[in-house]
C-alpha positions as CSV (number, residue, x, y, z in Angstrom):
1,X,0.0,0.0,0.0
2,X,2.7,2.5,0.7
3,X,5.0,1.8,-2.9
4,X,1.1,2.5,-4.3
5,X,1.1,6.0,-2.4
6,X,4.4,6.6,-3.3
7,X,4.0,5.6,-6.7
8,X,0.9,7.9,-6.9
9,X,2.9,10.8,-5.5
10,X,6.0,10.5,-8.3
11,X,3.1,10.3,-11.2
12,X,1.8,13.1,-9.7
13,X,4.8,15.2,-9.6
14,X,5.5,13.9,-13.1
15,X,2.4,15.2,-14.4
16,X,3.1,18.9,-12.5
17,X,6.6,19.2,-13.9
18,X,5.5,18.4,-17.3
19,X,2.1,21.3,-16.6
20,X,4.5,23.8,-16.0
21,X,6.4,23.1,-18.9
22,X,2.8,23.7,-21.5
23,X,2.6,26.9,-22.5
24,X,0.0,26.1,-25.7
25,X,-3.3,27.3,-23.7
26,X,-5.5,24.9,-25.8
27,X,-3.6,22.2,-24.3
28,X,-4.0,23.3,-21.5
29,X,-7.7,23.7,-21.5
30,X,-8.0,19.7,-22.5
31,X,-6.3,18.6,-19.9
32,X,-8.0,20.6,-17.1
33,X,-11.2,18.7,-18.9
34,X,-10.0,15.6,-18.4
35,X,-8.9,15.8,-15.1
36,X,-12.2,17.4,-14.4
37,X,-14.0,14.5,-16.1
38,X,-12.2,12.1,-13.8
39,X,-13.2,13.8,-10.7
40,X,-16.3,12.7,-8.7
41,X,-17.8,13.6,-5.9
42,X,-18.9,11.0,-4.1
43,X,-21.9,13.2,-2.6
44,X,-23.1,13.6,-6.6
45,X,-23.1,10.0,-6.7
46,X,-26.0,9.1,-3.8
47,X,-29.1,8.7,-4.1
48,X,-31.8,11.3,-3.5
49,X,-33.2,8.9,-0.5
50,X,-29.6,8.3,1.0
51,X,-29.1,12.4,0.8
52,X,-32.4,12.6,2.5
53,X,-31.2,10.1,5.0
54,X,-27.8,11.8,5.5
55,X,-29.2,15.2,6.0
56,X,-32.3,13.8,8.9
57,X,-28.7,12.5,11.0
58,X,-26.8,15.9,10.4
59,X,-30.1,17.4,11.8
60,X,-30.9,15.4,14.2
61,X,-27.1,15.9,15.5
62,X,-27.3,19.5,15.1
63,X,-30.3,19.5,17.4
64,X,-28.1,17.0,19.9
65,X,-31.0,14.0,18.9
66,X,-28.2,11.4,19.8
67,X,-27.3,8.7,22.4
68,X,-23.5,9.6,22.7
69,X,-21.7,6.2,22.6
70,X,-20.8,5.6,26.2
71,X,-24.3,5.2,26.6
72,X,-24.8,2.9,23.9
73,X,-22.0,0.8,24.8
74,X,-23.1,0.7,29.0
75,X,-26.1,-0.4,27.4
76,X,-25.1,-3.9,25.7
């Protein structure tokens, strides 16, 4: 896992060094798109229901609607 993450880093410093070296502004446009293509948000991805669901628990923490987890683990 950590020669992965290290291996991700390099190509990622690979890729800056070779941005800083574009100056053709097209270019530079299509690969902003394609980087921006690749990138999802995981939030864009759910459901309407599981935002729904998220949002109730957000609120319902907000509003301190919770059993903290000392509680819960006394409990069992």
């Amino acid at each position: 896992m950590k020669t992965e993450v290290m291996n991700q880093d390099r190509t990622k410093l690979e890729i800056m060094n070779l941005l800083l070296k574009i100056s053709d502004e097209k270019a530079l446009l299509r690969i902003k798109k394609v980087l921006e293509d690749e990138y999802t948000d995981w939030w864009d991805e759910l459901s309407d229901d599981e935002k729904s669901e998220i949002q109730i628990g957000l609120d319902q923490a907000n509003n301190k609607e919770y059993t903290d987890l000392d509680s819960v683990m006394k409990r069992f």
